[in-house]
C-alpha positions in Angstrom: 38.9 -31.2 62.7 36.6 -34.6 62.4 35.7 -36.2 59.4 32.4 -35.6 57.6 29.5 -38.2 58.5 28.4 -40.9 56.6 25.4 -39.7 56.0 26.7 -36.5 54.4 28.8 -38.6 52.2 26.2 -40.9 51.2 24.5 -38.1 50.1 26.7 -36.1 48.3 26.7 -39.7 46.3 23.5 -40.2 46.0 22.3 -36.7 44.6 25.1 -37.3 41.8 24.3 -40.3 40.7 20.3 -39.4 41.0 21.9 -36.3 38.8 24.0 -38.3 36.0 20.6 -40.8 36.2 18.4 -37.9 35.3 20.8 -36.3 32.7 21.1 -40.0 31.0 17.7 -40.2 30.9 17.2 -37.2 29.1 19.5 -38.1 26.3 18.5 -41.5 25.7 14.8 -39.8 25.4 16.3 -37.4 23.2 18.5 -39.6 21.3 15.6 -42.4 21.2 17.3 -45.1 22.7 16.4 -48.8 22.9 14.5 -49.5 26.2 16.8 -52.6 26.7 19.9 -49.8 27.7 17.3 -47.7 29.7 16.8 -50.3 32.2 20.5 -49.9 33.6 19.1 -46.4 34.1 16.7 -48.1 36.3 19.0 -50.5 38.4 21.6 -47.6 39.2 18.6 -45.6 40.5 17.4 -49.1 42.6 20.8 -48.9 43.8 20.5 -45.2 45.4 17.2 -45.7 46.1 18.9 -48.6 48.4 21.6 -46.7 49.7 19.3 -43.5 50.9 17.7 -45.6 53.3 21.7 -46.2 54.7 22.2 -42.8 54.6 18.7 -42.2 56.6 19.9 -44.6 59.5 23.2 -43.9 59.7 22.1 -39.9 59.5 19.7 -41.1 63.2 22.3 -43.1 64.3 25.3 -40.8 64.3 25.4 -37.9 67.0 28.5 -35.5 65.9 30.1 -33.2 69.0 31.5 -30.5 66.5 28.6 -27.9 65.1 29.8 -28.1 61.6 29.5 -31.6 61.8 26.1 -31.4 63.2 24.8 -29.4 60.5 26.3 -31.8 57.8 24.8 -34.5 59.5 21.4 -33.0 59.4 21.8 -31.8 55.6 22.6 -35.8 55.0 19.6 -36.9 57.1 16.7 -34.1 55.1 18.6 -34.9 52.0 18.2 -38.6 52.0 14.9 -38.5 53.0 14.1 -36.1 50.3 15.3 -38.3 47.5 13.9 -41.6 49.3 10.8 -39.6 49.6 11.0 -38.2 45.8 11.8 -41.5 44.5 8.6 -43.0 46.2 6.4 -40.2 44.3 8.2 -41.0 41.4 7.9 -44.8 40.9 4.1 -44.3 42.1 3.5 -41.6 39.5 4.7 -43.8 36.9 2.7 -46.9 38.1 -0.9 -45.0 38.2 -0.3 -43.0 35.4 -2.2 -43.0 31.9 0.7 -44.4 29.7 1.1 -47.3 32.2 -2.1 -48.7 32.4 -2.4 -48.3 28.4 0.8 -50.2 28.1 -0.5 -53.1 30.6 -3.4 -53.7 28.6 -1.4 -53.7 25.4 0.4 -56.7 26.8 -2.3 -58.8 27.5 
């Protein structure tokens, strides 16, 4: 029995800390929370953001013998990519939307 690849591991992380991120999110919105807290929100999703593209290489890099092992492999690979991918759409949605460029001109 071999060990489960890195880049199933990474992404078993990832999707739990994008998860707990998401849930956070949701109560600070709820709970109206000062933006000053919400921005550690934003560096621990940085920090997966970071780590997905890890879990992309090493997911290329690694070629597993046993089938199980294959599989998990590719699940790690689609998975990362996926939430590299989703966080892309994301942080682009936020920067052309509406709200964003009425709090731009706000500032200046």
């Amino acid at each position: 029995m071999t060990k489960k690849p890195a880049s199933f591991k990474i992404f078993i992380a990832i999707i739990s800390i994008t998860a707990l991120v998401f849930l956070a999110a949701t109560l600070f919105s709820y709970y109206r929370i000062d933006k000053k807290y919400t921005m550690i929100l934003a560096f621990c999703m940085f920090v997966a953001f970071a780590f997905t593209t890890i879990g992309i290489y090493t997911g290329f890099k690694e070629k597993p013998d046993e089938n199980k092992a294959k599989i998990q492999n590719r699940v790690g690979l689609v998975g990362n990519m996926l939430i590299f991918l989703f966080t892309i759409g994301l942080m682009a949605f936020v920067s052309l939307s509406k709200r964003a460029e009425d709090s731009k001109q706000s500032c200046y």
